[in-house]
mmJSON file of the N, C-alpha and C atoms, coordinates in Angstrom:
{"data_MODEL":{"atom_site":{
"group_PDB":["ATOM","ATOM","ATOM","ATOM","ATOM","ATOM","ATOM","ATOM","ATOM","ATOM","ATOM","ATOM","ATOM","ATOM","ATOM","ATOM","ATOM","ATOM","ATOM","ATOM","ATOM","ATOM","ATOM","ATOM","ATOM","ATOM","ATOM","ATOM","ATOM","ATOM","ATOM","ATOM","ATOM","ATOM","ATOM","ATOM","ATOM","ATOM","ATOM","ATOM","ATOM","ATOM","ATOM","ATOM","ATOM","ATOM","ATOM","ATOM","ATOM","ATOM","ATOM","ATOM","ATOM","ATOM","ATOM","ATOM","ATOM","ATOM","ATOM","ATOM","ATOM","ATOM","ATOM","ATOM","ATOM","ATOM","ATOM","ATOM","ATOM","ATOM","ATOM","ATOM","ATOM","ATOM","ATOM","ATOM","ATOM","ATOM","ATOM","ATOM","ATOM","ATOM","ATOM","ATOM","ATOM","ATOM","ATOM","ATOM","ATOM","ATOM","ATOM","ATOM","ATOM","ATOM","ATOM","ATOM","ATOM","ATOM","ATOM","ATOM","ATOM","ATOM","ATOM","ATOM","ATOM","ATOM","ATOM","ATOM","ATOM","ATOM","ATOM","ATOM","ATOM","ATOM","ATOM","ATOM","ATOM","ATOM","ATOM","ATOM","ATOM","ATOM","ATOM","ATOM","ATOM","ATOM","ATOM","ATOM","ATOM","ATOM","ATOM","ATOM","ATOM","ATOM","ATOM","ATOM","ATOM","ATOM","ATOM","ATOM","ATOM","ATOM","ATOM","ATOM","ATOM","ATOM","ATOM","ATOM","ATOM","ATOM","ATOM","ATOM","ATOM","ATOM","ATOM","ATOM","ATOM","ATOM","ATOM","ATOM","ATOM","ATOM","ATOM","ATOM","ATOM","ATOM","ATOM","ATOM","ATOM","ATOM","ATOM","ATOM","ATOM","ATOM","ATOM","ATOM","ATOM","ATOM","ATOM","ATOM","ATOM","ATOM","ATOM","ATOM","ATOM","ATOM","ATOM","ATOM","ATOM","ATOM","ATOM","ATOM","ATOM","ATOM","ATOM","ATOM","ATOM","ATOM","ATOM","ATOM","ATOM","ATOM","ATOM","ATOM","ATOM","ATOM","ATOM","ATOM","ATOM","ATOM","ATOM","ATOM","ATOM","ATOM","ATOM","ATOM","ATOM","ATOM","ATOM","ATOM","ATOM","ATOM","ATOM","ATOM","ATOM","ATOM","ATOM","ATOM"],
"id":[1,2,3,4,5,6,7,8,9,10,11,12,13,14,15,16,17,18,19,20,21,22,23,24,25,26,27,28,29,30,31,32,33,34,35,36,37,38,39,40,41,42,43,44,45,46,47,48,49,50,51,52,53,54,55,56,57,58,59,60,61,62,63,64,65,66,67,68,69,70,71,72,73,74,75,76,77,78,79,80,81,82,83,84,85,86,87,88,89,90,91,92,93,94,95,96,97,98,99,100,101,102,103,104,105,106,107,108,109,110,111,112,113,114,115,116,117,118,119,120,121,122,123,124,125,126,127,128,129,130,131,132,133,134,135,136,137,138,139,140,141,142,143,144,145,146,147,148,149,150,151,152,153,154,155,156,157,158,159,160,161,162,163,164,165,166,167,168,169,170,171,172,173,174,175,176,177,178,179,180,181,182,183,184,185,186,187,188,189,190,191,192,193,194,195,196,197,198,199,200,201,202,203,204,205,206,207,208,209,210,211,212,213,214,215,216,217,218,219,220,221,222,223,224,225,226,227,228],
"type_symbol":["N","C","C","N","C","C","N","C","C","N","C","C","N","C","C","N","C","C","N","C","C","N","C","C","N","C","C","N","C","C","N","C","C","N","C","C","N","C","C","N","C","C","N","C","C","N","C","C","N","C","C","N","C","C","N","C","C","N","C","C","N","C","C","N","C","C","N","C","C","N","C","C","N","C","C","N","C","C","N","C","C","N","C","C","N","C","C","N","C","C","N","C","C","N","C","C","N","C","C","N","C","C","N","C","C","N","C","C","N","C","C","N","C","C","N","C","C","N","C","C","N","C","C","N","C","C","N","C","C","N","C","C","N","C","C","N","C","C","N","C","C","N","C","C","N","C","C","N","C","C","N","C","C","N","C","C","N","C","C","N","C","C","N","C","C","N","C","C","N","C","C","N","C","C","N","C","C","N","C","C","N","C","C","N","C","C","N","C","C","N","C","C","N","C","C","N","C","C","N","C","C","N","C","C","N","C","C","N","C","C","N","C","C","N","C","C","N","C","C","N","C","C","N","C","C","N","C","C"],
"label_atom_id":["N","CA","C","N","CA","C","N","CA","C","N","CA","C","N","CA","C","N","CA","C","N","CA","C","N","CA","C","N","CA","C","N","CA","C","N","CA","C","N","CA","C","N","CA","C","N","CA","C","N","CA","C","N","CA","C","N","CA","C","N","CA","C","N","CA","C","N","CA","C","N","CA","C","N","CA","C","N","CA","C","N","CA","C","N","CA","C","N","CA","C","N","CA","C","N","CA","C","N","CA","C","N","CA","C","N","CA","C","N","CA","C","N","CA","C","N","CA","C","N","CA","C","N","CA","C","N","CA","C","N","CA","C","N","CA","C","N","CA","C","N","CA","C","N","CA","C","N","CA","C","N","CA","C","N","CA","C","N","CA","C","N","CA","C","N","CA","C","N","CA","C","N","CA","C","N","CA","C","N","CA","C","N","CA","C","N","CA","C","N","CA","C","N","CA","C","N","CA","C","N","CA","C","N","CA","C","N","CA","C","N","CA","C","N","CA","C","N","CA","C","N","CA","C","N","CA","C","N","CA","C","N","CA","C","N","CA","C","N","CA","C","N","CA","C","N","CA","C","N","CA","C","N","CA","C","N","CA","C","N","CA","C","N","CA","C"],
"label_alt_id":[null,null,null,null,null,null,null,null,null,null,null,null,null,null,null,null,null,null,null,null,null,null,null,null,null,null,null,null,null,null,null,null,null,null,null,null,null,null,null,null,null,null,null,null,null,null,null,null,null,null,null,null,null,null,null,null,null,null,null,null,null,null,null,null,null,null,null,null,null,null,null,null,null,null,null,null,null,null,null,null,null,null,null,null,null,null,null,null,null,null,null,null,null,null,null,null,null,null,null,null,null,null,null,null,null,null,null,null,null,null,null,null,null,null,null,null,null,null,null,null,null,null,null,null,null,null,null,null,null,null,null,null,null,null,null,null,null,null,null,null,null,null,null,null,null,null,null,null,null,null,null,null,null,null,null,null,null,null,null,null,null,null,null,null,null,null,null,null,null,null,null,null,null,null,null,null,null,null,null,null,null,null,null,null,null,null,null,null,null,null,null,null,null,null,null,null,null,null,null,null,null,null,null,null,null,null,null,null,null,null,null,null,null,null,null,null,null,null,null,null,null,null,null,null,null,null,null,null],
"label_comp_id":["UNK","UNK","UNK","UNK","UNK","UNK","UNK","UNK","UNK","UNK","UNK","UNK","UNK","UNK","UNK","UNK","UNK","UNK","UNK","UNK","UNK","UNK","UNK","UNK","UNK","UNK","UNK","UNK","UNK","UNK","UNK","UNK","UNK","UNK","UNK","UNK","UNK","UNK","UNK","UNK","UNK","UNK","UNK","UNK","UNK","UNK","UNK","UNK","UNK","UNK","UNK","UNK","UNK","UNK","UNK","UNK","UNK","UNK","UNK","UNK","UNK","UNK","UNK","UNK","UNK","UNK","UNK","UNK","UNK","UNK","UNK","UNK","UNK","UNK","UNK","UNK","UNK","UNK","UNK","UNK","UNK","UNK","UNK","UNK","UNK","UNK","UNK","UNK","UNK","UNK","UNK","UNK","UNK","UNK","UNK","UNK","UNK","UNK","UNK","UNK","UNK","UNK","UNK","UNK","UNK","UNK","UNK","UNK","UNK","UNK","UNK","UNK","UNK","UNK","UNK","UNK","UNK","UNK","UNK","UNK","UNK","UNK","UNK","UNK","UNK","UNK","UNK","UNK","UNK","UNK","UNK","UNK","UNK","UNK","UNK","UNK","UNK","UNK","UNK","UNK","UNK","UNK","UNK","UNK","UNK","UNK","UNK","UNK","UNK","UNK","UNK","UNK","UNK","UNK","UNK","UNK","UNK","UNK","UNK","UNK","UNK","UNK","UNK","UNK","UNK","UNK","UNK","UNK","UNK","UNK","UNK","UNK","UNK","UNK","UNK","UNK","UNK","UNK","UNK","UNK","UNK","UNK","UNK","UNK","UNK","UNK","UNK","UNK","UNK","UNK","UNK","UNK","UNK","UNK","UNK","UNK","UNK","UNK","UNK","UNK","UNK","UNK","UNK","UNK","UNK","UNK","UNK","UNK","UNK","UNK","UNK","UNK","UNK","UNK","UNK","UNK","UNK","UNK","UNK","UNK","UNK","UNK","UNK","UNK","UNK","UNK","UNK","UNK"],
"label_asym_id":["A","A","A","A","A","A","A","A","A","A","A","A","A","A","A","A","A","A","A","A","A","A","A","A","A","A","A","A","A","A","A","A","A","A","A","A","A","A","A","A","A","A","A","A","A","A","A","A","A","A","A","A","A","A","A","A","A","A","A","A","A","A","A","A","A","A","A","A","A","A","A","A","A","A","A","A","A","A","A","A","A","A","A","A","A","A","A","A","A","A","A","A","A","A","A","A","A","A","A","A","A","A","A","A","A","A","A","A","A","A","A","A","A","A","A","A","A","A","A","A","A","A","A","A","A","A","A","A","A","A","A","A","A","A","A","A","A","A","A","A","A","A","A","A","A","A","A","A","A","A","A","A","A","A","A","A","A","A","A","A","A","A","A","A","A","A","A","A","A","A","A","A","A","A","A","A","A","A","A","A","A","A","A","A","A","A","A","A","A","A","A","A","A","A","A","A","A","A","A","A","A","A","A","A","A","A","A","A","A","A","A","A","A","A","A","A","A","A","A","A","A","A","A","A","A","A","A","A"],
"label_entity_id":["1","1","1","1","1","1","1","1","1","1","1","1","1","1","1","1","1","1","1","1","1","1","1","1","1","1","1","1","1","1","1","1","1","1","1","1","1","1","1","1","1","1","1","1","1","1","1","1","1","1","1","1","1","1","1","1","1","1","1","1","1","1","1","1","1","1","1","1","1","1","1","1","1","1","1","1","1","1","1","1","1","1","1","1","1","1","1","1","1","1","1","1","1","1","1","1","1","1","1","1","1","1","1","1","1","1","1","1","1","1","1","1","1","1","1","1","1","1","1","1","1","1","1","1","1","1","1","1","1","1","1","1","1","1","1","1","1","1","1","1","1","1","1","1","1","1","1","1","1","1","1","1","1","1","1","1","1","1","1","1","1","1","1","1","1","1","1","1","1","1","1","1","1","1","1","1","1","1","1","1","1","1","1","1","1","1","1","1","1","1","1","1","1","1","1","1","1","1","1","1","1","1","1","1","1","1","1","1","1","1","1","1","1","1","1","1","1","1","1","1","1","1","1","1","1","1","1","1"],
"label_seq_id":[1,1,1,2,2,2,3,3,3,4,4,4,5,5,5,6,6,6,7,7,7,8,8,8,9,9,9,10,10,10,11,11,11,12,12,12,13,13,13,14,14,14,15,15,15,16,16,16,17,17,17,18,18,18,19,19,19,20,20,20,21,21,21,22,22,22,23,23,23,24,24,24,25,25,25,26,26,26,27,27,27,28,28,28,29,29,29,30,30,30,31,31,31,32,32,32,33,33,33,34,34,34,35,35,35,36,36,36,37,37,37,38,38,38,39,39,39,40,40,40,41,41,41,42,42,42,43,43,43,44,44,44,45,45,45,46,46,46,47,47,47,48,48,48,49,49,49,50,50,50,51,51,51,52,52,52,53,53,53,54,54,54,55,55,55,56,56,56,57,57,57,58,58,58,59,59,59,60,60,60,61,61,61,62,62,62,63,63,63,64,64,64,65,65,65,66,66,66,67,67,67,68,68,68,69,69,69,70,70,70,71,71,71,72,72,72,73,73,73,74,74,74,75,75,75,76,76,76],
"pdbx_PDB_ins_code":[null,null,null,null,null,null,null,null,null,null,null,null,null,null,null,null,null,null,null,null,null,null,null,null,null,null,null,null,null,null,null,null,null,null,null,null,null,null,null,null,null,null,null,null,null,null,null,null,null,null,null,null,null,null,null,null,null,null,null,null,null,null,null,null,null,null,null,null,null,null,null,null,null,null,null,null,null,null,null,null,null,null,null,null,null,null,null,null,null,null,null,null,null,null,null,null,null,null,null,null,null,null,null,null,null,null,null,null,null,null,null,null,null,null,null,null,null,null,null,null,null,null,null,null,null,null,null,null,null,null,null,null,null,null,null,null,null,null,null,null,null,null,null,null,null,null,null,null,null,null,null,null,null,null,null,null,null,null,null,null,null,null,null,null,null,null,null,null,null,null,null,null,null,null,null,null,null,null,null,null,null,null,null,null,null,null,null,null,null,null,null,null,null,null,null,null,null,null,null,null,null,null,null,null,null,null,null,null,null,null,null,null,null,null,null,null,null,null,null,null,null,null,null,null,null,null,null,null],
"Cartn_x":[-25.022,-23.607,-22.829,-21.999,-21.061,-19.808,-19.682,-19.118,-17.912,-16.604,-15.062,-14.772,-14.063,-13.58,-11.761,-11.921,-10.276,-9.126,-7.905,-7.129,-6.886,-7.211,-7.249,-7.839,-9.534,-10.618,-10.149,-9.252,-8.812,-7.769,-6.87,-5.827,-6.259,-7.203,-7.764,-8.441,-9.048,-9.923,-8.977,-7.577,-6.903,-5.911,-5.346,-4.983,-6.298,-7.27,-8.34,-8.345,-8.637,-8.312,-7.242,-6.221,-4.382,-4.338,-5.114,-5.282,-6.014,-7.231,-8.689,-7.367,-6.949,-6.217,-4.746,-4.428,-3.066,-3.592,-4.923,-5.543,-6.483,-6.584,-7.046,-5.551,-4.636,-3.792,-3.248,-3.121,-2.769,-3.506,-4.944,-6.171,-5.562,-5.228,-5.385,-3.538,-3.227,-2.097,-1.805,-2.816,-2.926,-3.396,-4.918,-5.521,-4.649,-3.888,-2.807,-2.281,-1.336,-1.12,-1.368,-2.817,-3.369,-4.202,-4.448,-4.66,-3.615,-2.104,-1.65,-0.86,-1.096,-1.051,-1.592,-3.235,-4.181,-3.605,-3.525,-3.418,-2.065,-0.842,0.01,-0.154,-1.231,-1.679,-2.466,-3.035,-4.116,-3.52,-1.942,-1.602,-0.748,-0.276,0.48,-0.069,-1.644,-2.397,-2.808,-2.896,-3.418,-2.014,-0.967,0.466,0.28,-0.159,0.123,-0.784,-2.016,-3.498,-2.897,-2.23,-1.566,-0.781,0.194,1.183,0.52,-0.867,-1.246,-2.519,-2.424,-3.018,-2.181,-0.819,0.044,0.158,0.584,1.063,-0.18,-1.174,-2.331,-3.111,-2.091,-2.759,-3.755,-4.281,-5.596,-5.551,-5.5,-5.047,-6.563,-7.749,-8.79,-8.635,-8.068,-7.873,-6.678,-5.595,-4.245,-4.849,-5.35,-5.225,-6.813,-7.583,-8.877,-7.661,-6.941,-6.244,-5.062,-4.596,-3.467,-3.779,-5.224,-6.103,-5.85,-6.929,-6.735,-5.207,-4.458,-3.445,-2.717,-2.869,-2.549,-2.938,-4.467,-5.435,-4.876,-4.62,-4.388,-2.808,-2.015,-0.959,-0.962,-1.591,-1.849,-2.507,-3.378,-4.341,-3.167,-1.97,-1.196,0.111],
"Cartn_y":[-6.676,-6.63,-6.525,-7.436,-7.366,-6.522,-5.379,-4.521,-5.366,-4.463,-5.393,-4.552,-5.074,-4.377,-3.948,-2.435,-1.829,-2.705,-1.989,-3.186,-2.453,-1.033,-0.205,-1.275,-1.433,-2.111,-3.768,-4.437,-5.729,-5.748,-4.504,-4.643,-3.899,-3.392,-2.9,-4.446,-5.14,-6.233,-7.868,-7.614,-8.556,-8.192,-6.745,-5.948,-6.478,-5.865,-6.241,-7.879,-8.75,-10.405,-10.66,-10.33,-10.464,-9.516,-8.629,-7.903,-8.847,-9.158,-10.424,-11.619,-12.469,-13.159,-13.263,-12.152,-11.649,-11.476,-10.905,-10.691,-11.998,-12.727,-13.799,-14.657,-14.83,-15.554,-15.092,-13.668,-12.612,-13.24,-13.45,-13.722,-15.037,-16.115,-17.268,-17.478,-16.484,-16.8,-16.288,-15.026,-14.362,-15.581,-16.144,-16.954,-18.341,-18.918,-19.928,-19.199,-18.207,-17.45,-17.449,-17.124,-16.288,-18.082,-18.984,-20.304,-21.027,-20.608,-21.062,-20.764,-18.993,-18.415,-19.108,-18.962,-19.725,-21.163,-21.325,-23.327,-23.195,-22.726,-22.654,-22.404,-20.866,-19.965,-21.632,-22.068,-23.144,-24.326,-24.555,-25.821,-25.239,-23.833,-23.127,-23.231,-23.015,-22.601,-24.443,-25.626,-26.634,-27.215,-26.735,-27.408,-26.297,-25.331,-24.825,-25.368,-25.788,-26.287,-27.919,-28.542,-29.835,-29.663,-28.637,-28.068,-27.754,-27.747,-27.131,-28.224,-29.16,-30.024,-31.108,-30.99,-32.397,-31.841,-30.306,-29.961,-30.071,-30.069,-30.456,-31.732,-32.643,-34.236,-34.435,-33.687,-33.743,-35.007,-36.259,-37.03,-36.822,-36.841,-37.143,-35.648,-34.396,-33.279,-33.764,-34.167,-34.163,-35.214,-36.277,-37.121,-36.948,-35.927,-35.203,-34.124,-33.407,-32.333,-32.733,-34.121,-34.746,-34.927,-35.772,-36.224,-35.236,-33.839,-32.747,-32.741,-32.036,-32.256,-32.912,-34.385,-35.032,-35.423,-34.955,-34.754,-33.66,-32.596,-31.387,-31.571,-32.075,-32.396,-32.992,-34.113,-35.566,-34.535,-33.871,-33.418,-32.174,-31.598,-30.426,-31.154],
"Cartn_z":[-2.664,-2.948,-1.625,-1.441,-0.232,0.014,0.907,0.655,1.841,0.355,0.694,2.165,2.613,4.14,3.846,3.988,3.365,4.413,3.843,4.973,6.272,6.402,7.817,8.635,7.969,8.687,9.042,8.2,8.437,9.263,9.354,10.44,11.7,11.86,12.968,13.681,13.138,13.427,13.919,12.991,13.56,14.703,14.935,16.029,17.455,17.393,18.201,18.761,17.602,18.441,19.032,18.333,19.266,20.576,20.111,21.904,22.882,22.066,23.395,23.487,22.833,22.469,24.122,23.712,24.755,26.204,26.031,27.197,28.179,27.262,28.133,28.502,27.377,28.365,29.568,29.477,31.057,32.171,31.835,32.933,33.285,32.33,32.733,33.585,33.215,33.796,35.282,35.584,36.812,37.355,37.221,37.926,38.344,37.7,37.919,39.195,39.137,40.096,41.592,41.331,42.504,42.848,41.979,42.692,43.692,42.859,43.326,45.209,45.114,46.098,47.279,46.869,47.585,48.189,47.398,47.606,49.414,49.003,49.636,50.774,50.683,52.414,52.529,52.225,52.634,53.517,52.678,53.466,54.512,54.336,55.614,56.639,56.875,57.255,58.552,57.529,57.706,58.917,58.102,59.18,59.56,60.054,62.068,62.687,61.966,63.016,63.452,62.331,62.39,64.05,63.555,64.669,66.254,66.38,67.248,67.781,67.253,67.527,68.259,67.43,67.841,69.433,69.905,71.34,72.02,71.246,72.37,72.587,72.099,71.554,71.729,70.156,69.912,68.915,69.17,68.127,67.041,67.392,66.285,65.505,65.785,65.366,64.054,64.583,63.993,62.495,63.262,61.72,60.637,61.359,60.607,59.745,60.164,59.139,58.535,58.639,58.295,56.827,56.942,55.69,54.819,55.417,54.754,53.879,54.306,53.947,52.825,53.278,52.257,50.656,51.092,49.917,48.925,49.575,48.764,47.969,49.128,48.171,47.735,47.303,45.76,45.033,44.99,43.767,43.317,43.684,43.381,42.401],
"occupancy":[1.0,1.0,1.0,1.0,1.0,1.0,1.0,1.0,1.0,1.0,1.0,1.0,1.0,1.0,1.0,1.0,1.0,1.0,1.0,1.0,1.0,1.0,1.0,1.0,1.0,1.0,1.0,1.0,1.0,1.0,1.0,1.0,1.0,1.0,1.0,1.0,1.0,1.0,1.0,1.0,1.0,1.0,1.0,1.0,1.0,1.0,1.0,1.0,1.0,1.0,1.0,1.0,1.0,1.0,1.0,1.0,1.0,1.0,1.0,1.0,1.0,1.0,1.0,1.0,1.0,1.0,1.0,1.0,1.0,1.0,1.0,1.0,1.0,1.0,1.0,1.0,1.0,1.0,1.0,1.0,1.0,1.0,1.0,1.0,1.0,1.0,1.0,1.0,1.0,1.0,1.0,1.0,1.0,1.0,1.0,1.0,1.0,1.0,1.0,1.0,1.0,1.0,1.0,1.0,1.0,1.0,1.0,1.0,1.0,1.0,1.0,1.0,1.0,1.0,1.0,1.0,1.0,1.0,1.0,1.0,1.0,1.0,1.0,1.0,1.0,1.0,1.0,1.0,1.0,1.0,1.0,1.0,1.0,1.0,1.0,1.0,1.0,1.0,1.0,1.0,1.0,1.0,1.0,1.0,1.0,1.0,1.0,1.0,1.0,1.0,1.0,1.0,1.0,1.0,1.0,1.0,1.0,1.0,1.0,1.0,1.0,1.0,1.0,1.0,1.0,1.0,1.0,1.0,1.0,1.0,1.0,1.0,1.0,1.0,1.0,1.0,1.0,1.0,1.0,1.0,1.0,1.0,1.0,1.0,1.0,1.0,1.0,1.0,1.0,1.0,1.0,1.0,1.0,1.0,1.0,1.0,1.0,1.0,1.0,1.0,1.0,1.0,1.0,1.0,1.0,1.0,1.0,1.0,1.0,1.0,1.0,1.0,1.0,1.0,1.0,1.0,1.0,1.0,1.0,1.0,1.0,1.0,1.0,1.0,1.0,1.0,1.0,1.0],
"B_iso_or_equiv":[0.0,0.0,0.0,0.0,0.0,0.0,0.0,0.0,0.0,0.0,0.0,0.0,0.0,0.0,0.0,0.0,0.0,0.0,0.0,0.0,0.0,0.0,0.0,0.0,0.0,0.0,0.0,0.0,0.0,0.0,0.0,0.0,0.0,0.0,0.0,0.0,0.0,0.0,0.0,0.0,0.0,0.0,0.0,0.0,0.0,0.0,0.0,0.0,0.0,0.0,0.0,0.0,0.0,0.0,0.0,0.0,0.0,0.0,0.0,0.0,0.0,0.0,0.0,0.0,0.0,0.0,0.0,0.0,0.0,0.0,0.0,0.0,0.0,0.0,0.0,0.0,0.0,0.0,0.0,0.0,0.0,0.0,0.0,0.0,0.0,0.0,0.0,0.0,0.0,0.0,0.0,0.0,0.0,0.0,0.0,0.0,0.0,0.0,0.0,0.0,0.0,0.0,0.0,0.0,0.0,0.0,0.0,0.0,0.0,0.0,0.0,0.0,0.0,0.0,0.0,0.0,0.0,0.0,0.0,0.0,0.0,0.0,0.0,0.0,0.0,0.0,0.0,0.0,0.0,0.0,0.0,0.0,0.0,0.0,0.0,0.0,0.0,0.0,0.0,0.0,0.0,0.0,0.0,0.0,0.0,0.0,0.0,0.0,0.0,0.0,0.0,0.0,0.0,0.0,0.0,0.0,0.0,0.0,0.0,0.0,0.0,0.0,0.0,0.0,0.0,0.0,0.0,0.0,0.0,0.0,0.0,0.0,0.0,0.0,0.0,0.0,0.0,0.0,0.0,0.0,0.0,0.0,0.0,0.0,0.0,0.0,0.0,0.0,0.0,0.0,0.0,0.0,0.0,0.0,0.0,0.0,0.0,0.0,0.0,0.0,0.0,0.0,0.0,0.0,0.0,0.0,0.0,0.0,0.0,0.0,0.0,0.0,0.0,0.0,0.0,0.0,0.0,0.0,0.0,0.0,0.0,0.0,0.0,0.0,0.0,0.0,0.0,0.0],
"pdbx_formal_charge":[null,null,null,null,null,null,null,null,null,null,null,null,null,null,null,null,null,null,null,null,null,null,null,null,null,null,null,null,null,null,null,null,null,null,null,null,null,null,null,null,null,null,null,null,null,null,null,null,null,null,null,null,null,null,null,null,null,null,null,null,null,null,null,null,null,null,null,null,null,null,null,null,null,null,null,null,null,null,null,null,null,null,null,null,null,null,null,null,null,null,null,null,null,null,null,null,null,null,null,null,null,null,null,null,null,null,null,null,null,null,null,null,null,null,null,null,null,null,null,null,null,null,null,null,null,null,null,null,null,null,null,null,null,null,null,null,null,null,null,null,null,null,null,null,null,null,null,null,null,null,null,null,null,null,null,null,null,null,null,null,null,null,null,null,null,null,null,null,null,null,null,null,null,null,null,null,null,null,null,null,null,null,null,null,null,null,null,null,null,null,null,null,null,null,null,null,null,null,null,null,null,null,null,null,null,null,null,null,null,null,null,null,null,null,null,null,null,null,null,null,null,null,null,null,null,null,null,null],
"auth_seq_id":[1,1,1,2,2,2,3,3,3,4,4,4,5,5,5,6,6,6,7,7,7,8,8,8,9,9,9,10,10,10,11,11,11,12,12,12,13,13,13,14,14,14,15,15,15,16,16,16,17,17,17,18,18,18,19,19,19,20,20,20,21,21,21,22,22,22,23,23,23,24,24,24,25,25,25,26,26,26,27,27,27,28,28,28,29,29,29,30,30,30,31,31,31,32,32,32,33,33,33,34,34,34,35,35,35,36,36,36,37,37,37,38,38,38,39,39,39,40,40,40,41,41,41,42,42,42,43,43,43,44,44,44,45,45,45,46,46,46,47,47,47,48,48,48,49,49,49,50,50,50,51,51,51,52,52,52,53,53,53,54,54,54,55,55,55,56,56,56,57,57,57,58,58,58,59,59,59,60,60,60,61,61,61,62,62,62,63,63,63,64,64,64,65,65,65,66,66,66,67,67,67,68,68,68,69,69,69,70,70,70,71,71,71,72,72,72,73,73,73,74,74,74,75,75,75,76,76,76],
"auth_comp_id":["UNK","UNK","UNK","UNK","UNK","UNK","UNK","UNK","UNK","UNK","UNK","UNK","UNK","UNK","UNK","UNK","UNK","UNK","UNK","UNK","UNK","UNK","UNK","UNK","UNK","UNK","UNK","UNK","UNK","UNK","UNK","UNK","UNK","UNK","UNK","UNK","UNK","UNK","UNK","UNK","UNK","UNK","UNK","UNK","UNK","UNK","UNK","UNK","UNK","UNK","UNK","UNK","UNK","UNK","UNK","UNK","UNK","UNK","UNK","UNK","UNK","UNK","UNK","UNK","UNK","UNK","UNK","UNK","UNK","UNK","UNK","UNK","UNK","UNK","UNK","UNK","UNK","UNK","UNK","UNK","UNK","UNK","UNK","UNK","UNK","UNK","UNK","UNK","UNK","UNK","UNK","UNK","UNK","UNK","UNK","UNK","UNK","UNK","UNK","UNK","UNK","UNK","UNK","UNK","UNK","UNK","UNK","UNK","UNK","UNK","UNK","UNK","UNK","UNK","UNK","UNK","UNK","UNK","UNK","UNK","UNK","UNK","UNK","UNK","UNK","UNK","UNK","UNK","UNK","UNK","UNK","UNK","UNK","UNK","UNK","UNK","UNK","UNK","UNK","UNK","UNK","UNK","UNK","UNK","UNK","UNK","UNK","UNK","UNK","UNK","UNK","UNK","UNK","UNK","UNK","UNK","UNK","UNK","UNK","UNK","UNK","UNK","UNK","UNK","UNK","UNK","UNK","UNK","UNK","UNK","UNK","UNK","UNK","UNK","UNK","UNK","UNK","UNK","UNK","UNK","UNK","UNK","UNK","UNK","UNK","UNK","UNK","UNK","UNK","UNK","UNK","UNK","UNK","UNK","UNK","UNK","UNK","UNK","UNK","UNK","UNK","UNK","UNK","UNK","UNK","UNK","UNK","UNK","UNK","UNK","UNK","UNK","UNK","UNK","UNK","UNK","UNK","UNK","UNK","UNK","UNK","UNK","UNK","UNK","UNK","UNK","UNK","UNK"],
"auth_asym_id":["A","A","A","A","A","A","A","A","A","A","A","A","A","A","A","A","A","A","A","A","A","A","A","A","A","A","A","A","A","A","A","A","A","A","A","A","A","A","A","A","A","A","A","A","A","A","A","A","A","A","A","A","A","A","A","A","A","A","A","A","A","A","A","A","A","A","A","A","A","A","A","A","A","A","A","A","A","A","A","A","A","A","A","A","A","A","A","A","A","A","A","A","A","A","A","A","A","A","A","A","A","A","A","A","A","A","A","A","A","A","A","A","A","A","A","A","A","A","A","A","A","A","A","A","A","A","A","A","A","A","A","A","A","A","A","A","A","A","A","A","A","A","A","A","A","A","A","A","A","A","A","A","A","A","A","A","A","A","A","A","A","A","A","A","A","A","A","A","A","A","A","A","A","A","A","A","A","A","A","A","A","A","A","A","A","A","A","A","A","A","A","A","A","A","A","A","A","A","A","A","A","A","A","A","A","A","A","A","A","A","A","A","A","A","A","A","A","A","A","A","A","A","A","A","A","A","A","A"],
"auth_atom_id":["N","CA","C","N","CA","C","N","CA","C","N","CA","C","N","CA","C","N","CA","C","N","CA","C","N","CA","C","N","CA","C","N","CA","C","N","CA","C","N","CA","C","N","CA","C","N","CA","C","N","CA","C","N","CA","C","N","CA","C","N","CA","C","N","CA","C","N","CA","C","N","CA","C","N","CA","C","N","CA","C","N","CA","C","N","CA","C","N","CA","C","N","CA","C","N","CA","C","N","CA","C","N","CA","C","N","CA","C","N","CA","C","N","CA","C","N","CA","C","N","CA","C","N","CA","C","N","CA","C","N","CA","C","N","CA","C","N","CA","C","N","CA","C","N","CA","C","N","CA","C","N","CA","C","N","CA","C","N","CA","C","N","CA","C","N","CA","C","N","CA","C","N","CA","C","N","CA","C","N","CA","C","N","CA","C","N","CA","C","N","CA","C","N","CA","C","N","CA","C","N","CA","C","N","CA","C","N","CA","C","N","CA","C","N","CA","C","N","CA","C","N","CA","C","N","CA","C","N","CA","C","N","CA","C","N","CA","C","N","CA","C","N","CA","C","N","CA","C","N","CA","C","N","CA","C","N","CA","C","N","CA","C","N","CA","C"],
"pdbx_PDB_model_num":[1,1,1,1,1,1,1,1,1,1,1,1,1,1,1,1,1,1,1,1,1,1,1,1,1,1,1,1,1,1,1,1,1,1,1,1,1,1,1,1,1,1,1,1,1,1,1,1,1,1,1,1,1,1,1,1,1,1,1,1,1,1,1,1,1,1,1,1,1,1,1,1,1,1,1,1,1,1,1,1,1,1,1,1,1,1,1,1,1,1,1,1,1,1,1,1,1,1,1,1,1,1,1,1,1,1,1,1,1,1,1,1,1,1,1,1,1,1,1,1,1,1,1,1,1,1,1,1,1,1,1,1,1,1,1,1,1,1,1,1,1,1,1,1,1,1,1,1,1,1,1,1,1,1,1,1,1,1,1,1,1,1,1,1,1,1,1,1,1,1,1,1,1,1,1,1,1,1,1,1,1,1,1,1,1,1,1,1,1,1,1,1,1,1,1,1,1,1,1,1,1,1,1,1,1,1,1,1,1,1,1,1,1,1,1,1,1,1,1,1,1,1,1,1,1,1,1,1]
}}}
């Protein structure tokens, strides 16, 4: 015999998924975030080496991190 589940036990259980539920979109929304953080320090990072290549005409430097560069901003 299958024992009924009271509605404490059914609103405890649908409370519980809307919590996992709420809580993964938090995660997925931090991680957007903190990718996107990333991404930014990355190309900040790529235009000063750009920057520091052009004053030292390093030309095979400049258009090796130019690439870079440009890659990351098509795929964003």
């Amino acid at each position: 015999m299958e024992k009924k589940k009271s509605y404490q036990e059914l609103l405890k259980e649908y409370t519980m998924t809307q919590i996992q539920k709420e809580t993964r979109e938090i995660e997925s929304k931090i991680d957007q975030f903190l990718n996107g953080l990333l991404q930014k320090r990355h190309v900040e990072q790529l235009r000063t080496e750009i920057d520091q290549a052009l004053d030292q005409k390093d030309e095979k430097s400049f258009h090796k991190l130019a690439q870079k560069l440009s890659s990351i901003l098509k795929n964003s």
